[in-house]
C-alpha positions in Angstrom: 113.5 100.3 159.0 111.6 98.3 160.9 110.3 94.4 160.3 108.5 94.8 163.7 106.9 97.3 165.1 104.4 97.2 168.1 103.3 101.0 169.7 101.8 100.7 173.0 99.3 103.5 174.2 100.0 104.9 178.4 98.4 107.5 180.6 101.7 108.4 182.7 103.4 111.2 182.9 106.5 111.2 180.6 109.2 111.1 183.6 107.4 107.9 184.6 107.8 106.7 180.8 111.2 106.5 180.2 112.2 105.1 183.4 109.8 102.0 183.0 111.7 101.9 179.0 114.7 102.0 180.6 113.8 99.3 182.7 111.9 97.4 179.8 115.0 97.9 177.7 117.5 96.6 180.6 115.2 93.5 181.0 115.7 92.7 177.2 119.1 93.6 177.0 119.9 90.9 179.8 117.6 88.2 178.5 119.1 89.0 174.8 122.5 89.8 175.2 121.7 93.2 173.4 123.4 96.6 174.1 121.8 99.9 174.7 122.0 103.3 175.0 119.5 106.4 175.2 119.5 109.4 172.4 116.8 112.2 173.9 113.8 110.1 174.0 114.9 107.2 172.2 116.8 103.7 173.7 118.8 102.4 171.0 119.6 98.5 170.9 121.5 96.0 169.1 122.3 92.5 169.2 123.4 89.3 166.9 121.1 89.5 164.5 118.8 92.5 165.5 119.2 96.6 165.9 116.6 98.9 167.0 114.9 101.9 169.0 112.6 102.1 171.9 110.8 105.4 171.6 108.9 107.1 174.9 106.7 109.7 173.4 104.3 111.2 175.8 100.9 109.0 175.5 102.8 106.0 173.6 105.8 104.0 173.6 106.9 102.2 170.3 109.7 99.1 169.9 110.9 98.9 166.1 113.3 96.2 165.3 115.4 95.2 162.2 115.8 91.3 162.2 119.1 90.1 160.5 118.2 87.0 157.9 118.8 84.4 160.3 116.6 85.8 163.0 113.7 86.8 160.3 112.1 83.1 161.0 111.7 84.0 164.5 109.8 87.3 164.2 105.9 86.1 165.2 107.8 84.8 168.4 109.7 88.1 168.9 106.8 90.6 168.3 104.4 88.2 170.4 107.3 88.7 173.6 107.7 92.5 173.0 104.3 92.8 173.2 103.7 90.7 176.1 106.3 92.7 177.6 104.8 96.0 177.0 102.0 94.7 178.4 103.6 94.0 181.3 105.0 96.9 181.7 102.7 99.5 180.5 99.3 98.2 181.5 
């Protein structure tokens, strides 16, 4: 599915996971225009020229991402911010 995918490892509890996902996702939703919405442990997203998942396992969290043809030129840039944002949020 995916033409990015960056997993990020984290040592907090899994309550504590999925609320900073939640809040990961809501900071890209509002920088991206995207929409959301949570299935179990999974956020899924989807935008102009993107759709994807968010999913908060319990030592991990892992963004996957389908870039539409347009977007696909973009994708070093993209995968650099996600992971700069996991970073950010999961250090």
């Amino acid at each position: 599915m995916s033409d990015i995918l960056v997993t990020h490892e984290h040592t907090m509890n899994h309550a504590d996971a999925r609320k900073l996902a939640a809040e990961l996702a809501t900071e890209l939703a509002d920088r991206h225009h995207l929409s959301h919405h949570w299935e179990g442990d999974t956020i899924h997203f989807e935008g102009i020229g993107v759709h994807g998942k968010i999913d908060v396992h319990d030592s991990d969290i892992s963004i996957s991402a389908k870039l539409g043809w347009l977007v696909r030129p973009l994708r070093p840039v993209i995968e650099k911010e996600i992971s700069n944002v996991l970073n950010s949020h999961f250090a």
